[in-house]
N, CA, C and O atoms as a CHARMM CRD file, in Angstrom:
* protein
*
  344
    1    1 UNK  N     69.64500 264.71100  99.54700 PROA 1      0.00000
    2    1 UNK  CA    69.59900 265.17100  98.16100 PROA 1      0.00000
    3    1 UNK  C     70.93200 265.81800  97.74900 PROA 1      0.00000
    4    1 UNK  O     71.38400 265.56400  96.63300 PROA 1      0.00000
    5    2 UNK  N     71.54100 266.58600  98.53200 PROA 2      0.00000
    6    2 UNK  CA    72.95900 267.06400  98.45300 PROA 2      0.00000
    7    2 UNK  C     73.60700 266.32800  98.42600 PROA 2      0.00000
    8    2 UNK  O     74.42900 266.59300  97.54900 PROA 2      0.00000
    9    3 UNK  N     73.86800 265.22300  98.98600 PROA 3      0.00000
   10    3 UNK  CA    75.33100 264.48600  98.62700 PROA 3      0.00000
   11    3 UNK  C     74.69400 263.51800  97.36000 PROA 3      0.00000
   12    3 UNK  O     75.46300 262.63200  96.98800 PROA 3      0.00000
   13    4 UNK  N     73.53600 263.58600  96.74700 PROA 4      0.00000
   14    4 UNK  CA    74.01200 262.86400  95.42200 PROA 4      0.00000
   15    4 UNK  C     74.10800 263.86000  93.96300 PROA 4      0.00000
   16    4 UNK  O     74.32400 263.58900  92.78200 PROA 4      0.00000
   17    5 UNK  N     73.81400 265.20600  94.75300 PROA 5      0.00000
   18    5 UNK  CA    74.11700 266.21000  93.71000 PROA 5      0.00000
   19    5 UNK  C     76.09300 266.73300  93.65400 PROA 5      0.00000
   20    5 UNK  O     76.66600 267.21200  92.67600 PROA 5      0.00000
   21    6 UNK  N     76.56500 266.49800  94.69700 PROA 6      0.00000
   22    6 UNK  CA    77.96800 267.19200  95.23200 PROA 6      0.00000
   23    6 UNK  C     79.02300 266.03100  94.44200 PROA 6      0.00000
   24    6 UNK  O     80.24800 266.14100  94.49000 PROA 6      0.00000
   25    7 UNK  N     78.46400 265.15300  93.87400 PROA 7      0.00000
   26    7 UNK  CA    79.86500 264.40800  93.21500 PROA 7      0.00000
   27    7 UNK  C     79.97000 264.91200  91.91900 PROA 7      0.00000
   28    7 UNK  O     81.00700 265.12100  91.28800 PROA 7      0.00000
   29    8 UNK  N     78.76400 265.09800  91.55600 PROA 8      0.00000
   30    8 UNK  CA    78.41800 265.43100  90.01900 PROA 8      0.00000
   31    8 UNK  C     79.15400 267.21300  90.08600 PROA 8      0.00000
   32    8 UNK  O     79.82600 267.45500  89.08300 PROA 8      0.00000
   33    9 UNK  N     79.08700 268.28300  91.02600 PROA 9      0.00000
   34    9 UNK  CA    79.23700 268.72800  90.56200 PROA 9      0.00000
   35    9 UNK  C     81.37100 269.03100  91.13500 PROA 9      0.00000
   36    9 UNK  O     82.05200 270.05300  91.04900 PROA 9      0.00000
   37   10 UNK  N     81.58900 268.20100  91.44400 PROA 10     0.00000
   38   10 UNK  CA    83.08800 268.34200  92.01100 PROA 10     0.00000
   39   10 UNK  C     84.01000 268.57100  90.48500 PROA 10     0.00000
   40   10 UNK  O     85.15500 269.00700  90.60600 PROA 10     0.00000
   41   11 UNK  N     83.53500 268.29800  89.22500 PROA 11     0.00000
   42   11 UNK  CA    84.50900 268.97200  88.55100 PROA 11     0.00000
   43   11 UNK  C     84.41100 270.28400  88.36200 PROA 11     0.00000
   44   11 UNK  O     85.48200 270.85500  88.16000 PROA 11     0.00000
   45   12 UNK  N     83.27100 271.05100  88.36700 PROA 12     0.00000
   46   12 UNK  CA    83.01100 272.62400  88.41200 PROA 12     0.00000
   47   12 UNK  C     83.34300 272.70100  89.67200 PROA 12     0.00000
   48   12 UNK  O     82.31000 273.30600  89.96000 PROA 12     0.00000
   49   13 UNK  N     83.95100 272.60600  90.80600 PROA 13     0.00000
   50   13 UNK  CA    84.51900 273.32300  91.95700 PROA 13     0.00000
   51   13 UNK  C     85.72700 272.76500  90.92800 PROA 13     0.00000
   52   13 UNK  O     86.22800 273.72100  90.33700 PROA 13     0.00000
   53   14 UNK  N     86.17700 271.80700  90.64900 PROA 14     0.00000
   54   14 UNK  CA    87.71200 272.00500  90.78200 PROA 14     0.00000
   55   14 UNK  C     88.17200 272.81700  89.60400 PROA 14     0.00000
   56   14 UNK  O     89.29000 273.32700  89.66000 PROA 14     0.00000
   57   15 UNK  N     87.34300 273.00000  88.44100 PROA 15     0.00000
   58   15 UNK  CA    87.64600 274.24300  87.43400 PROA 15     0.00000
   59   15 UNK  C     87.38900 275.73000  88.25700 PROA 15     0.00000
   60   15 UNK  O     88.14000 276.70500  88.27800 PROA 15     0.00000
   61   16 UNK  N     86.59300 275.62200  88.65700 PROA 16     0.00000
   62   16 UNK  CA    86.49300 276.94800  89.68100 PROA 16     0.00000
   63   16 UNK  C     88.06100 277.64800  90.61500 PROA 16     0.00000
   64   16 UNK  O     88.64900 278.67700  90.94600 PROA 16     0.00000
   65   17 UNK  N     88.08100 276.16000  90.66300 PROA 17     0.00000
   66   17 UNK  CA    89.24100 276.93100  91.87100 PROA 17     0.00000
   67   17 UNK  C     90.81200 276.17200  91.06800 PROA 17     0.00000
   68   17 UNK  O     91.75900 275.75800  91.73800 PROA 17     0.00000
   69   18 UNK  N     90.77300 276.15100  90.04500 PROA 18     0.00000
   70   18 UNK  CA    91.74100 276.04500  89.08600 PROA 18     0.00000
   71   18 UNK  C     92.19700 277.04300  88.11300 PROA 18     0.00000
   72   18 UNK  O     93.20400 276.93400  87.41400 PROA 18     0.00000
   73   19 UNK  N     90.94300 278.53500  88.13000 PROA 19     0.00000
   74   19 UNK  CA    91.00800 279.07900  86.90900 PROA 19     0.00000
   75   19 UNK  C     91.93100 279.74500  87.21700 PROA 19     0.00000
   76   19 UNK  O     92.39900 279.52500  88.33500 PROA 19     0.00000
   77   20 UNK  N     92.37800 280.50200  86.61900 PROA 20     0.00000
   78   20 UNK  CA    93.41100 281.72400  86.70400 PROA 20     0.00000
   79   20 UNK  C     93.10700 282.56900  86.10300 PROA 20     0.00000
   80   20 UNK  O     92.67600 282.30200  84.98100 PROA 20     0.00000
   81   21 UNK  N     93.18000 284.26400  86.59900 PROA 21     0.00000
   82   21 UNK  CA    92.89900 285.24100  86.28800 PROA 21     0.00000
   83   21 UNK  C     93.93500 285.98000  85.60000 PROA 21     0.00000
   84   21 UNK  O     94.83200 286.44000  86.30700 PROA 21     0.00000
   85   22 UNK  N     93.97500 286.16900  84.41700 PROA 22     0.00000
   86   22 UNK  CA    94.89300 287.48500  83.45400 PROA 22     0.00000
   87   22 UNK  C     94.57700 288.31600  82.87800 PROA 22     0.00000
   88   22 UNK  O     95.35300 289.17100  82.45200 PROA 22     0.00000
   89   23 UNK  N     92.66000 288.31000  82.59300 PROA 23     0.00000
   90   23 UNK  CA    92.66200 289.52800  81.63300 PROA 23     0.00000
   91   23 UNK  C     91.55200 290.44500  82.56400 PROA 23     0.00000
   92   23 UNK  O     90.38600 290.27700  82.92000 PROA 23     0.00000
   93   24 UNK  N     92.49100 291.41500  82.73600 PROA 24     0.00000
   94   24 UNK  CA    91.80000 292.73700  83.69700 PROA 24     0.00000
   95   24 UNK  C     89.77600 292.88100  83.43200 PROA 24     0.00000
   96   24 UNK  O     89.00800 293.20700  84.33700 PROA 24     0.00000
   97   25 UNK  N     89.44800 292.61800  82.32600 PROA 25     0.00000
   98   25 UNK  CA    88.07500 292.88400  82.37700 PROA 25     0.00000
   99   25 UNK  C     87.99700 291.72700  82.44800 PROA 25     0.00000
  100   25 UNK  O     87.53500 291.63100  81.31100 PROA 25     0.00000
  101   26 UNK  N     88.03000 290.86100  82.73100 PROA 26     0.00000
  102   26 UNK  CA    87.18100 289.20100  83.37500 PROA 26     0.00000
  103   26 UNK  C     87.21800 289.43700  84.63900 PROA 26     0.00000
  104   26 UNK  O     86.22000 289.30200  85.34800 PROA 26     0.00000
  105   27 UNK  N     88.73600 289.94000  85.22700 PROA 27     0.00000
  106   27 UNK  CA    88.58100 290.27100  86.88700 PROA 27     0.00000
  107   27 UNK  C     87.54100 291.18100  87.41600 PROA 27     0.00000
  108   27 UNK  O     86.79600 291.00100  88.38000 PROA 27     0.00000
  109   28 UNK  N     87.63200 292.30100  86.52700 PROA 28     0.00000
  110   28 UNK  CA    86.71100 293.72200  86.82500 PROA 28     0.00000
  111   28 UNK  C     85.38500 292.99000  87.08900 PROA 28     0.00000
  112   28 UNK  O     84.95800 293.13400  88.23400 PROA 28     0.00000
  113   29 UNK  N     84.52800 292.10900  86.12200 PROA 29     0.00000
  114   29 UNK  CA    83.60100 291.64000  85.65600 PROA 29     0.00000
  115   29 UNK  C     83.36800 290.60800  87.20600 PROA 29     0.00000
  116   29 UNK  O     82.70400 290.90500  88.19900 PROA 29     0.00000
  117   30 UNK  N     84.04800 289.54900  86.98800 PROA 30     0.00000
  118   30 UNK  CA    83.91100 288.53200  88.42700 PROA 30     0.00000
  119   30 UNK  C     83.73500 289.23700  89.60000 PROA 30     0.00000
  120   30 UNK  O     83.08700 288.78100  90.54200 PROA 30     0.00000
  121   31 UNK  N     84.49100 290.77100  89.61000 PROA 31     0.00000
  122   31 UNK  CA    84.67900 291.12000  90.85500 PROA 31     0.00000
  123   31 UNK  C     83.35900 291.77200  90.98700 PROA 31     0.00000
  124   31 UNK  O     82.86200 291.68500  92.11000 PROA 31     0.00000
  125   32 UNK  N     82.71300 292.37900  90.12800 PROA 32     0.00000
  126   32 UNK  CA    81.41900 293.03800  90.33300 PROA 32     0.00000
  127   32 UNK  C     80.09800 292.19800  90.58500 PROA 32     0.00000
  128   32 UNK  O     79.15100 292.69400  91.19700 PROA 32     0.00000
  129   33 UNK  N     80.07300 290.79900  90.04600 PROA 33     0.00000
  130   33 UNK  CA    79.22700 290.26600  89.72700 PROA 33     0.00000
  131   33 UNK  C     78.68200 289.05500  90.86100 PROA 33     0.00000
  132   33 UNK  O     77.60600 288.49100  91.05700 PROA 33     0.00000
  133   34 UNK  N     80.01500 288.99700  91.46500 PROA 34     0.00000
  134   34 UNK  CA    80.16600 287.61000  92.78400 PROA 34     0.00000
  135   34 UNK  C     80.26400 288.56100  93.58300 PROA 34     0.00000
  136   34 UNK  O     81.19000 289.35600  93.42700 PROA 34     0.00000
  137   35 UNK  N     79.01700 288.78400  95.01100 PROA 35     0.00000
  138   35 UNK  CA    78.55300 289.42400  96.05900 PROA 35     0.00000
  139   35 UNK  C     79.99400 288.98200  96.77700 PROA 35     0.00000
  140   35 UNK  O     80.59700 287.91100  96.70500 PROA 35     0.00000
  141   36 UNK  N     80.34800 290.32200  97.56300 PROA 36     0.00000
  142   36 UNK  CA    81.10000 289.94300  98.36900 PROA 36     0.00000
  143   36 UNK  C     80.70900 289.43900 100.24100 PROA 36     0.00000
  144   36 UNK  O     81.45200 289.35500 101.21900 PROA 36     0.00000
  145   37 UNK  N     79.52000 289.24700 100.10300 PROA 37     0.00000
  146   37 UNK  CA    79.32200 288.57100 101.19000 PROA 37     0.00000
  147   37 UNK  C     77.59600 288.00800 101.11200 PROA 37     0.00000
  148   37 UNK  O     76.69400 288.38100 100.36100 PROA 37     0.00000
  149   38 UNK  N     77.59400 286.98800 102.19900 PROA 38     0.00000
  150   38 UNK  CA    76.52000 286.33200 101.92600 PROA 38     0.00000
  151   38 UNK  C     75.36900 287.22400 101.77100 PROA 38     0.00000
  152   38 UNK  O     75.25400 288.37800 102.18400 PROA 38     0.00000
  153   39 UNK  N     74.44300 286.43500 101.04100 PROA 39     0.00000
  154   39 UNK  CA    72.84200 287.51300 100.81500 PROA 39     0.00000
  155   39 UNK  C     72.12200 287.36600 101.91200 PROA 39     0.00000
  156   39 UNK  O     72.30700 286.29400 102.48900 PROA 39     0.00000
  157   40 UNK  N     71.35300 288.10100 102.39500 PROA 40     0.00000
  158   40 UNK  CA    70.55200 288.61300 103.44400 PROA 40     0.00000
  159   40 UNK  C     69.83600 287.19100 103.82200 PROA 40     0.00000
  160   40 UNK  O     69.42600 286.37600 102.99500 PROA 40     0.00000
  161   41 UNK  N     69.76600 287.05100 105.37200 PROA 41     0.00000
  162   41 UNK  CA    68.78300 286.02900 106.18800 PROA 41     0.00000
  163   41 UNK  C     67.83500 286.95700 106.50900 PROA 41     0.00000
  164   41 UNK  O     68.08100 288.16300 106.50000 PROA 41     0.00000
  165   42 UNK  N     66.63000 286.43400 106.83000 PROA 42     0.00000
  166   42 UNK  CA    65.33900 287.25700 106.79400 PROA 42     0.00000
  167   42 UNK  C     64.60900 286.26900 108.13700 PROA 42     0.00000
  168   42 UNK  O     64.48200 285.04500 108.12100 PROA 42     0.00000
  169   43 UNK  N     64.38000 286.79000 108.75400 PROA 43     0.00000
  170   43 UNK  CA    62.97800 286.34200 109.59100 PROA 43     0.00000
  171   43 UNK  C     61.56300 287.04400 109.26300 PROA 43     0.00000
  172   43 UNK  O     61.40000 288.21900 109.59100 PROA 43     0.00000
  173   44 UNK  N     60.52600 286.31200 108.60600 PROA 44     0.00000
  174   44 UNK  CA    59.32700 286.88100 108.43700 PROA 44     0.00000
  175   44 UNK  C     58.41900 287.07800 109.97900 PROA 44     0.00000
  176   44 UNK  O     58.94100 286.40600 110.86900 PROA 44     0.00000
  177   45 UNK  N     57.58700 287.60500 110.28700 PROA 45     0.00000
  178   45 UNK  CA    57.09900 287.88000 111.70500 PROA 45     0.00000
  179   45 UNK  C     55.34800 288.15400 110.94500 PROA 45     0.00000
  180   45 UNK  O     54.93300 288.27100 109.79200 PROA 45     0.00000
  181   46 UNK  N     54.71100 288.16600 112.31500 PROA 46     0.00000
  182   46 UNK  CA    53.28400 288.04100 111.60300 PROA 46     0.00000
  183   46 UNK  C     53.02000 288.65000 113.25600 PROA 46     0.00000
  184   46 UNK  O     53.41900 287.77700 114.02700 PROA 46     0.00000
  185   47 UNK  N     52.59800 289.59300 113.85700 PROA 47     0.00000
  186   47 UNK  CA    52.26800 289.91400 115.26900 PROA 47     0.00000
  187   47 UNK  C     53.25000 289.52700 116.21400 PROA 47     0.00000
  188   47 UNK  O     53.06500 288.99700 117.30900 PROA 47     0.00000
  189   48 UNK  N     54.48200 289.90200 115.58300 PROA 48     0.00000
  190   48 UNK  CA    55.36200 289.63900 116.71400 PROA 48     0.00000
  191   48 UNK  C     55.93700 288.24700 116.56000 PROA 48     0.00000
  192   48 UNK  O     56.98800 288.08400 117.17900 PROA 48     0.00000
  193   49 UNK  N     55.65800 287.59600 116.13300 PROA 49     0.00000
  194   49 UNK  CA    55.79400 285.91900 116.20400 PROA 49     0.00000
  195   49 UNK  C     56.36600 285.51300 114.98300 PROA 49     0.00000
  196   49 UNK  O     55.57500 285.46700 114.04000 PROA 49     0.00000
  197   50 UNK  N     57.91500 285.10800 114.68100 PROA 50     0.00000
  198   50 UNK  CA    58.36900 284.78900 113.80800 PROA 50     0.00000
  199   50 UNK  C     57.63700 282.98400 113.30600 PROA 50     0.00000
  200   50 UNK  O     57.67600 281.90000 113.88700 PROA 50     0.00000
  201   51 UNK  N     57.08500 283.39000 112.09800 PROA 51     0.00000
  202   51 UNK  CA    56.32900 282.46400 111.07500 PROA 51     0.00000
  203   51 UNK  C     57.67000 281.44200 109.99000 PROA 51     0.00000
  204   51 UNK  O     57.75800 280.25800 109.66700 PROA 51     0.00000
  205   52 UNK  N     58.36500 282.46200 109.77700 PROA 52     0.00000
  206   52 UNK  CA    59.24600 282.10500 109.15000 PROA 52     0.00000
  207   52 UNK  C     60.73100 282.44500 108.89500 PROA 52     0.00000
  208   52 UNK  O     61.03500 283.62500 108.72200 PROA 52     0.00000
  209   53 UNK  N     61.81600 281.33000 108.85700 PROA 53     0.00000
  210   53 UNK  CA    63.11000 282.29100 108.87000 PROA 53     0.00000
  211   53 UNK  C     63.70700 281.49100 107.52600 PROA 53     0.00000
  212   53 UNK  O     63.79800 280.27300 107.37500 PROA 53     0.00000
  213   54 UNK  N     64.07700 282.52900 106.62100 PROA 54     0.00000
  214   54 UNK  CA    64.63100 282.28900 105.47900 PROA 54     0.00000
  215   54 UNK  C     66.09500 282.49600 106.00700 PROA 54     0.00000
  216   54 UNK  O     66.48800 283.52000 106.56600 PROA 54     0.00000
  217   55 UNK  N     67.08300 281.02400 105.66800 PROA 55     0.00000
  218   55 UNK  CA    68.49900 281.41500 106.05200 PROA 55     0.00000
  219   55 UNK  C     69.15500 281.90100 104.89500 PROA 55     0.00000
  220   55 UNK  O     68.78200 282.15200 103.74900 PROA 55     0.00000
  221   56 UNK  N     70.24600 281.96600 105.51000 PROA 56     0.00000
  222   56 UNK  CA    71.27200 283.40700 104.11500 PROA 56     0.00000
  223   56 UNK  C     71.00200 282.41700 102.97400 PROA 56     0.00000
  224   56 UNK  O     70.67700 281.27000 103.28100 PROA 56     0.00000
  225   57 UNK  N     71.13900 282.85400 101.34500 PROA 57     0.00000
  226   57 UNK  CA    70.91900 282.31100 100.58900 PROA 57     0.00000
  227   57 UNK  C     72.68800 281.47100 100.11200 PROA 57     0.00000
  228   57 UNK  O     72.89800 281.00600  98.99200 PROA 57     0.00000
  229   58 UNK  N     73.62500 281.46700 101.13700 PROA 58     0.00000
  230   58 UNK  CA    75.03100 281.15100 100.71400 PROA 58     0.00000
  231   58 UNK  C     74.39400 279.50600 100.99200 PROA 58     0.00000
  232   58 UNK  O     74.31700 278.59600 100.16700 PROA 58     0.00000
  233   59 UNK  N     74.07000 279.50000 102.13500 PROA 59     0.00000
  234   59 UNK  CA    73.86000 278.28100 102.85800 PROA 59     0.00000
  235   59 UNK  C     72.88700 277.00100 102.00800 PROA 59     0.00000
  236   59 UNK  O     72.53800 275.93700 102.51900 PROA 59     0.00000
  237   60 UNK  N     72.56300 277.50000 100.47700 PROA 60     0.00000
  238   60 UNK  CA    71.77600 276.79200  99.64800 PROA 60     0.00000
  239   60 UNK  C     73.08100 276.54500  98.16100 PROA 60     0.00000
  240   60 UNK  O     72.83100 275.62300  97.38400 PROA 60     0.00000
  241   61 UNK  N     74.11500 277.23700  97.95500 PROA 61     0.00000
  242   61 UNK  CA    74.72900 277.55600  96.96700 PROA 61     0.00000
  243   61 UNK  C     75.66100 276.75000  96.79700 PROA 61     0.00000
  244   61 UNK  O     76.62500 277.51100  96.87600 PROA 61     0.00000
  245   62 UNK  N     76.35200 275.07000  96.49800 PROA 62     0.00000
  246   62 UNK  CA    76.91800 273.93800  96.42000 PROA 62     0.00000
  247   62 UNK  C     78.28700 274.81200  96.38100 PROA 62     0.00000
  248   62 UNK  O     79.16400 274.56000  97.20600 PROA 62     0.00000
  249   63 UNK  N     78.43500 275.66400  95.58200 PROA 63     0.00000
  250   63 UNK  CA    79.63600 276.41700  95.09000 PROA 63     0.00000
  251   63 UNK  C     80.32800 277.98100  96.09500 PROA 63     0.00000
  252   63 UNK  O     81.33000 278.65500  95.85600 PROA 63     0.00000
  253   64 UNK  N     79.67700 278.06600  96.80800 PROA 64     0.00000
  254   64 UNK  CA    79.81700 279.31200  97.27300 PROA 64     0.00000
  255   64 UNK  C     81.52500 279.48300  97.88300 PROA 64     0.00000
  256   64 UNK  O     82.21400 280.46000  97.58800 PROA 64     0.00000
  257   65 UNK  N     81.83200 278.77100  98.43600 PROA 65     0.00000
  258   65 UNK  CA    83.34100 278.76700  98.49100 PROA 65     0.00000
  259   65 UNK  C     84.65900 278.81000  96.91900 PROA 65     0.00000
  260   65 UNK  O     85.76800 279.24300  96.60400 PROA 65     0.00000
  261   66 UNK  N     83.78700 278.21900  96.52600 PROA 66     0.00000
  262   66 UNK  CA    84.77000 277.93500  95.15400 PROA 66     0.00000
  263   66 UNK  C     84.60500 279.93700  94.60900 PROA 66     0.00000
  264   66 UNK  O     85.56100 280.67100  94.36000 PROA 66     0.00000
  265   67 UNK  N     83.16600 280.32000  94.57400 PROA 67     0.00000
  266   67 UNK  CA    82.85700 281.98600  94.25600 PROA 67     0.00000
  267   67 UNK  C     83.58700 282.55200  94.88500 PROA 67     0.00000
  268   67 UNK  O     84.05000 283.52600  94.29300 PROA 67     0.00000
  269   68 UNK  N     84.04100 282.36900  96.13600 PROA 68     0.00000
  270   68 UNK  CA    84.71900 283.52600  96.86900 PROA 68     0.00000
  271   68 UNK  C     85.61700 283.82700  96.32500 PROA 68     0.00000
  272   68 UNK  O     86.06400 284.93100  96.01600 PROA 68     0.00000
  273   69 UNK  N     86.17900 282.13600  96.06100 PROA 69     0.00000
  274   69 UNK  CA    87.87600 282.12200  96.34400 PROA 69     0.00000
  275   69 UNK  C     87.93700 282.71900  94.61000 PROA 69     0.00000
  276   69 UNK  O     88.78900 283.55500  94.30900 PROA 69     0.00000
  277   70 UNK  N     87.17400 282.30700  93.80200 PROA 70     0.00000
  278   70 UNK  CA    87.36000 283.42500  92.77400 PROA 70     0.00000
  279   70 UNK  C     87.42000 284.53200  92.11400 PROA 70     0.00000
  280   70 UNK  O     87.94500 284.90700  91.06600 PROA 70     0.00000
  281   71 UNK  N     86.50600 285.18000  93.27500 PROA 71     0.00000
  282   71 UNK  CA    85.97500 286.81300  93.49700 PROA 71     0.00000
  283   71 UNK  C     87.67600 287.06900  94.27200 PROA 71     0.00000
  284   71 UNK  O     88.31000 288.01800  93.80900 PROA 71     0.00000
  285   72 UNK  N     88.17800 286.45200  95.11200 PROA 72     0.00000
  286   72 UNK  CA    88.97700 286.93400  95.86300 PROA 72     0.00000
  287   72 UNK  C     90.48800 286.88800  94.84700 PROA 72     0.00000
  288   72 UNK  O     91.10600 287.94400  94.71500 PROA 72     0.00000
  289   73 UNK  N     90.98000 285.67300  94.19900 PROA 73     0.00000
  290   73 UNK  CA    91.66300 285.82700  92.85100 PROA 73     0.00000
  291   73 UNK  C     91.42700 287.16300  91.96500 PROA 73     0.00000
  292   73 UNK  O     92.24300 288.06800  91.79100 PROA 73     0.00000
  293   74 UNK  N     90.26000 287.07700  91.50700 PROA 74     0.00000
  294   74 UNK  CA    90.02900 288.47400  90.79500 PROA 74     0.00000
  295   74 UNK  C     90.64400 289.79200  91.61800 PROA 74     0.00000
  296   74 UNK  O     91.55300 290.53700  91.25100 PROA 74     0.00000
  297   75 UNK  N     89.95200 289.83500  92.69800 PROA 75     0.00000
  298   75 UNK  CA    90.74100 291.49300  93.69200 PROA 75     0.00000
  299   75 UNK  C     91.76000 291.39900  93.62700 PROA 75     0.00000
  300   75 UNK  O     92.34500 292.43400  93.31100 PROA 75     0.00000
  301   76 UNK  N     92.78900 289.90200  93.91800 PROA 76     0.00000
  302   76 UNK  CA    94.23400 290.05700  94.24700 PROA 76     0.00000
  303   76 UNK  C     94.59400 290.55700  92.81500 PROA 76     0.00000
  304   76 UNK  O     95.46200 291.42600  92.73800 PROA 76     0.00000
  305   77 UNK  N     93.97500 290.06400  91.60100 PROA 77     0.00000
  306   77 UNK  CA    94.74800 290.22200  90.04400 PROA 77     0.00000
  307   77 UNK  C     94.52900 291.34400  89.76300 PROA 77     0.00000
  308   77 UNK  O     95.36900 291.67700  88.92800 PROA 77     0.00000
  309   78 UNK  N     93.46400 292.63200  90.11900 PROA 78     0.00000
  310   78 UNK  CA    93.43200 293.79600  89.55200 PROA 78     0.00000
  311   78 UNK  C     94.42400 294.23800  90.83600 PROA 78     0.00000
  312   78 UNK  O     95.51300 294.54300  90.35000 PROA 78     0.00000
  313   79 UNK  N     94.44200 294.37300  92.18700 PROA 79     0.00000
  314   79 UNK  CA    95.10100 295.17100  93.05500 PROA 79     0.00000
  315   79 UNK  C     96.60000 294.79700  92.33800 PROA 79     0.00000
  316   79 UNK  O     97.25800 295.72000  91.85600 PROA 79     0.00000
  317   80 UNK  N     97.00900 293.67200  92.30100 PROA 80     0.00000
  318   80 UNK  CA    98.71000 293.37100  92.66300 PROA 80     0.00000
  319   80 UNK  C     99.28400 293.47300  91.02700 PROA 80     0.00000
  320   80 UNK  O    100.30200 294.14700  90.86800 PROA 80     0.00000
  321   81 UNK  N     98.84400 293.01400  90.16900 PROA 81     0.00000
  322   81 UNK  CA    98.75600 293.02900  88.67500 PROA 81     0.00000
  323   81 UNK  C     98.19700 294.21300  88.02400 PROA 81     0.00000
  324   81 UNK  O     98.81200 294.49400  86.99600 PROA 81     0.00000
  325   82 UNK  N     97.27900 294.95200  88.28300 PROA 82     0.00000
  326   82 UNK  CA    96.36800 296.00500  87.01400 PROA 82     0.00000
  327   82 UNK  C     97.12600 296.86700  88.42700 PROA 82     0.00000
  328   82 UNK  O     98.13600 297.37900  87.94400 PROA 82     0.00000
  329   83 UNK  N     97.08700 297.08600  89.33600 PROA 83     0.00000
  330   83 UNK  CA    97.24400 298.65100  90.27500 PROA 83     0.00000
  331   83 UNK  C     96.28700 299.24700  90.61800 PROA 83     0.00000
  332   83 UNK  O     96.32900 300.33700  91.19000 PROA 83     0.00000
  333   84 UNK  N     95.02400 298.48100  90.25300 PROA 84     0.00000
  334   84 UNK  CA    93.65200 299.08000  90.71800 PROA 84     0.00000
  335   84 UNK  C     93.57500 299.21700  92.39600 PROA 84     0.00000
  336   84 UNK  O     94.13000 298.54600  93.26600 PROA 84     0.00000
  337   85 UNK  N     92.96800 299.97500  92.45800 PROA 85     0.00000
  338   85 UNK  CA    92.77700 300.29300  94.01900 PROA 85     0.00000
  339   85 UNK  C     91.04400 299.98000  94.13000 PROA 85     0.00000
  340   85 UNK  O     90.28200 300.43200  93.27600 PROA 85     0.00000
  341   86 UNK  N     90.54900 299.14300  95.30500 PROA 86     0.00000
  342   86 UNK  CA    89.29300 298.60900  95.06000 PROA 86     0.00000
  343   86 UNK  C     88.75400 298.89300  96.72100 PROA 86     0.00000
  344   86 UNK  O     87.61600 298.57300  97.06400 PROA 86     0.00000
């Protein structure tokens, strides 16, 4: 099912990781809003006996690399550009 969803969405990775960051509250904003690390894996248990294991929710997210690398643009543009300390 993924690889006939991943062509369709290869122009939103490549705008993703094309954008460029200049205006300090879009960075502030991206930087708050894109988790800086994956969301919680969970094993459910029922008497000891794992029933169920929910994996991290990155591992479902087509885009999650393209988020980083934009969350991570944003930090570099407020640290090296605005002087924010984060």
């Amino acid at each position: 099912m993924l690889n006939l969803i991943s062509p369709l969405l290869n122009p939103l990775r490549q705008w993703l990781d094309n954008l460029d960051i200049h205006n300090p509250d879009l960075a502030l904003f991206l930087y708050r809003v894109i988790p800086a690390q994956c969301p919680f894996a969970r094993n459910i248990k029922l008497f000891g006996h794992t029933i169920v294991h929910i994996p991290p929710l990155c591992k479902f997210n087509p885009l999650y690399e393209q988020l980083m690398g934009l969350r991570f643009r944003a930090m570099c543009y407020l640290v090296d550009d605005c002087g924010m300390t984060i």
